[in-house]
N, C-alpha and C positions, 0 to 999 in steps of 0.2 A: 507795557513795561517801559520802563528809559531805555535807554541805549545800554542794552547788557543783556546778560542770560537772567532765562527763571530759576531759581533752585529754592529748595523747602529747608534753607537752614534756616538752624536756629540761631545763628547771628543776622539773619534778615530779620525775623519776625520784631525783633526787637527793636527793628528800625518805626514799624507802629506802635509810638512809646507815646507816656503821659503828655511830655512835652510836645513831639511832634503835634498828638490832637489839641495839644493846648493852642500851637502855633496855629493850627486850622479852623479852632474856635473863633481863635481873635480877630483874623480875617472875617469872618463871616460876620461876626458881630460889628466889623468896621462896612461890610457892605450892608447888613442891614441892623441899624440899632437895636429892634425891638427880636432878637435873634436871643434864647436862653442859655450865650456859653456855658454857666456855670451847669445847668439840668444835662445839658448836652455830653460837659466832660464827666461828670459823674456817672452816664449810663453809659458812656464808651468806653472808661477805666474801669467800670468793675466787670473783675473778675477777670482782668484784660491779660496778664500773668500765666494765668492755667490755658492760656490757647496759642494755638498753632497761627501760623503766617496767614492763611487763605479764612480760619473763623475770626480773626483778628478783623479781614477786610471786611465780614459781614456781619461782625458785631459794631463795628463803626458807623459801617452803613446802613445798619438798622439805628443805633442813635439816631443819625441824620433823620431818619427817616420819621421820629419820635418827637423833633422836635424844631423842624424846617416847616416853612407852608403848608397846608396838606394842598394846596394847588399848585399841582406840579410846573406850569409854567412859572408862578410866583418864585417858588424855589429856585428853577434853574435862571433865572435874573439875577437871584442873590450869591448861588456859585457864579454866575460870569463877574459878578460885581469885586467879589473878592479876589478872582483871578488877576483883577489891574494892578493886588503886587505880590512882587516876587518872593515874599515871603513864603506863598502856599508851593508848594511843591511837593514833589520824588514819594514817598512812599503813601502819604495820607490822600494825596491824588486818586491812588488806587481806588482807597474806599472809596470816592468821590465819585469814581468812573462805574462801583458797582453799584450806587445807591443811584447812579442813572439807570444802570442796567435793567433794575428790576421797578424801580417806582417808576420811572419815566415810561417804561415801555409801553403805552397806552397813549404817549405825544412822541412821536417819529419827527414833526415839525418842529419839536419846539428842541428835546433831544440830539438830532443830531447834529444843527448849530453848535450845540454846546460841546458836544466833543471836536469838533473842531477848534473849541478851545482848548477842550484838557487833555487833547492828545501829545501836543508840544509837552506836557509838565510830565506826563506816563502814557502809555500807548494805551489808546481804549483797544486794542485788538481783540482782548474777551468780550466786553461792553458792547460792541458793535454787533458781536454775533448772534442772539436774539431778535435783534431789529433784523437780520437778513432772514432770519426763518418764519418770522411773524409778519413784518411791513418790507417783503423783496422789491418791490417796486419802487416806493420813494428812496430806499436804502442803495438802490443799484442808482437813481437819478443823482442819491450824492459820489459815488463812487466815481461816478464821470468827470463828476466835476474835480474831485480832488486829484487824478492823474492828471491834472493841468497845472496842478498850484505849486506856487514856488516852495513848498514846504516841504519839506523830504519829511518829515513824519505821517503827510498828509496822507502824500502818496506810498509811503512804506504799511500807513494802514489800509489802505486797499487791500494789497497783498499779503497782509500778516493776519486783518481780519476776515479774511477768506478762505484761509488754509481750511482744507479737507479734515486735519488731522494734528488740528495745533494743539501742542502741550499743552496741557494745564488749561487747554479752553474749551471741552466739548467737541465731539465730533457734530462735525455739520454733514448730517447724512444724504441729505441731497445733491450736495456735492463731490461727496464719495461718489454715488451712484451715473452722477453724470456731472462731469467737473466743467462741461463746457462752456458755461458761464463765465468761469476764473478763469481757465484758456485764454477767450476773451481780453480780460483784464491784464492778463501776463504781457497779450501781445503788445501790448501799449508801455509795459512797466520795463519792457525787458533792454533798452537801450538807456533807461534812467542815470543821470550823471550819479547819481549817487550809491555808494558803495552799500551802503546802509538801506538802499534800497534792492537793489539786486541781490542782494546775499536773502533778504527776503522772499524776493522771485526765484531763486535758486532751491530757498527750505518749500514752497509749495508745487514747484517741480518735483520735487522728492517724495512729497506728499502722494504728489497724482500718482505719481510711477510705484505706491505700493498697491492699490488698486486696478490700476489699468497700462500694464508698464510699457505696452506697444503704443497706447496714445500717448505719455509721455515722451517714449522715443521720437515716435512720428514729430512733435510739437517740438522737441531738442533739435530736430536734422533741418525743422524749418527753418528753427531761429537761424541757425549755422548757415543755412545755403540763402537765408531773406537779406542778404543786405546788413545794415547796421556796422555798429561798431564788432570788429571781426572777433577783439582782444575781450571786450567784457561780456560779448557772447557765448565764445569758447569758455570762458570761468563760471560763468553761469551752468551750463551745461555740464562742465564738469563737476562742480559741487553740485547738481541735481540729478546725477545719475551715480551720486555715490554709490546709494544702496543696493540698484544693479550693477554696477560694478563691483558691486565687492560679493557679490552672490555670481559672477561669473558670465553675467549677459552680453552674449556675441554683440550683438547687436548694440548694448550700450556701450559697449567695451571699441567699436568700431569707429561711433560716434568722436572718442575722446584718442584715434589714432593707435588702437593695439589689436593684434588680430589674433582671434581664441585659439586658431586652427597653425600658429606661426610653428613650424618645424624646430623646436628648442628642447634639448636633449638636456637630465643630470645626470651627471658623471660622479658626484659624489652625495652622500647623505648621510646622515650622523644626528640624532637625538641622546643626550646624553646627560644624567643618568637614565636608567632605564624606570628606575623607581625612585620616588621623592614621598617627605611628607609633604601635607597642606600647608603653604606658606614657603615650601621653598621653592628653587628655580630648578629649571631645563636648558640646556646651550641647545638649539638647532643648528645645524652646520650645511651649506651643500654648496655645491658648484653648479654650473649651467653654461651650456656650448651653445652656438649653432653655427649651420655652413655657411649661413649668409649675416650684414648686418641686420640685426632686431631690436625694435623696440619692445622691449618686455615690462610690462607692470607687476613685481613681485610681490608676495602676499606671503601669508601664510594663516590658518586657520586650527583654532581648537575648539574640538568636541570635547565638552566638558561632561563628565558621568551626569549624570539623575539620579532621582530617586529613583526613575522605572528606567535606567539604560541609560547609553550612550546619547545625549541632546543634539539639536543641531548647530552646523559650526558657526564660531564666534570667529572673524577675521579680523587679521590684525594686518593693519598698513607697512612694507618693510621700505622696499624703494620703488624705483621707476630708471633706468637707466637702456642703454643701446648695449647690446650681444656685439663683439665686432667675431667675425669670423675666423673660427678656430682657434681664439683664446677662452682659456676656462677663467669663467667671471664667480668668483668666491662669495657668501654669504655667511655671517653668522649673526646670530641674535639670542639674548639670555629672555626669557621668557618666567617669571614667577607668579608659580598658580595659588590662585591667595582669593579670598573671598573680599566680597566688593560691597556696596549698599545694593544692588540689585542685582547680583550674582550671589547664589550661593554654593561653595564646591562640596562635592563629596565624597568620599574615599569610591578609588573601583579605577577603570581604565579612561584614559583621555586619550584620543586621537589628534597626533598632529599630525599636520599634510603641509603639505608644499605649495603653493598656487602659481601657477604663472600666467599670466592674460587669462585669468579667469577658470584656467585647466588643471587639475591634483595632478601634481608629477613625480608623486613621494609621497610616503605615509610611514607613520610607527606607532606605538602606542606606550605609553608610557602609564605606570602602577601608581596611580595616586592612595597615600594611607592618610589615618588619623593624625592630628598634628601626636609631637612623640610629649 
């Protein structure tokens, strides 16, 4: 991807447009003359309309593939060739990066040179992952090399194209099953000046820790007590023990300075109304003591109904603040329960709860109906 999130809108898709492939034809046809733009753009616009973002990249990439060299090195000469101007870029890359994905994969040597081209224009981080499940050996000898290279995309695909559990790329099951490899690679990435790259190292911490959330831990407490930069460690770690963290994990909850077990009392609590339709809101209210100063990370969580019951909780971020002793520290938040593109609500009861460093200290339940 460029420097951004993935999403399936349908104002992306549109970004692999007539023109775009037109832009990418002409290049190609400026690296190698006898290249058939016009055959090329006619079997990559038709029909280009009726498809989604991700058949868009593999209807392109099958053109390419229709009417490029059939000799896959020959090909990838004439993408590096086109690449010397900046013409080609941002979305049509994409396809470029799948039409290596799947035709190249059979040249690991000649392939992944070439993403080291087309990672700077889009991140081969899908692209790559094939080559680590099919050729791991020369694919791990490039991976050395790129945590060395001055190129933050270089080394941001190390780490993005390794995720256990990357969006929109395949699960790589071998390193679900034993992430030690990427471990590995973390240890090298995780002092990187770039932010753009740790935030990476951070998303395949997250990764590992839904699978194996003690080695996670374990590999979070190293980076913290190894040395390094203390400050992009600590954020590292932090944003990599999100998901435990917000599922209540003593142990990653300790990591990031709160303690599950902290002696923190509510003194008030209030869900109100008691019943809503779908679409409207709830105020939570509560207060919270202790004898001592505490650092508390406050939370709160909804059990959203099912079809078959009550689900498991969805938590919501509220603050992070210091308890001082024997002041009552007040909270409220309006909360509207409303259907989402990957939620969907249903009439019946919602549980909300209270959270503090990770522990329910409060509950109610609230009557979700039909909208009226």
């Amino acid at each position: 991807m460029p420097v951004g999130e993935v999403s399936e809108s349908k104002d992306l898709k549109d970004r692999i447009s007539p023109a775009a492939i037109g832009r990418l034809g002409g290049a190609l046809r400026g690296a190698w003359p006898g290249f058939p733009q016009d055959r090329f753009q006619t079997l990559a616009t038709a029909g280009l309309g009726d498809l989604e973002l991700k058949q868009r990249v593999v209807h392109v990439a099958d053109a390419l593939a229709a009417t490029m060299p059939e000799d896959f090195p020959e090909s990838a000469a004439v993408i590096a060739g086109a690449l010397e101007t900046p013409d080609v870029g941002g979305w049509t890359i994409y396809c470029v990066n799948d039409y290596v994905a799947r035709y190249g994969i059979d040249f690991p040597g000649t392939s992944l040179p070439l993403m080291e081209l087309l990672t700077p224009r889009w991140s081969c981080e899908f692209a790559i992952r094939p080559f680590i499940e099919i050729h791991p050996e020369i694919t791990f000898s490039y991976f050395d090399r790129w945590i060395e290279s001055d190129d933050e995309h270089l080394r941001r695909l190390v780490s993005e194209g390794t995720r256990p559990r990357l969006p929109w790329g395949g699960q790589l099951k071998g390193f679900i099953a034993d992430p030690a490899p990427t471990i590995a690679l973390l240890d090298r990435l995780v002092d990187d000046p770039s932010l753009y790259v740790r935030k990476s190292v951070a998303n395949h911490l997250n990764d590992i820790a839904k699978d194996h959330p003690r080695l996670a831990i374990d590999t979070a407490a190293g980076w913290l007590h190894g040395g390094g930069d203390e400050e992009r460690r600590a954020w590292i770690v932090r944003h990599g023990m999100r998901s435990l963290i917000k599922s209540g994990d003593p142990a990653a909850l300790a990591l990031v300075g709160f303690d599950h077990d902290a002696e923190v009392e509510i003194a008030y609590f209030k869900v109100a109304p008691e019943a809503i339709a779908i679409g409207e809101a709830v105020t939570i209210e509560f207060a919270l003591t202790a004898s001592e100063q505490t650092p508390v990370m406050v939370d709160y969580a909804i059990h959203h109904a099912g079809a078959n019951g009550i689900r498991g909780p969805k938590v919501f971020k509220l603050k992070q603040v210091r308890l001082e002793p024997g002041i009552e520290t007040r909270f409220s938040r309006e909360h509207r329960i409303r259907e989402v593109s990957v939620r969907r609500i249903y009439p019946g009861p919602h549980l909300v709860e209270v959270q503090v460093n990770g522990r329910v200290l409060a509950a109610a339940t609230v009557e979700v109906t039909a909208p009226v």
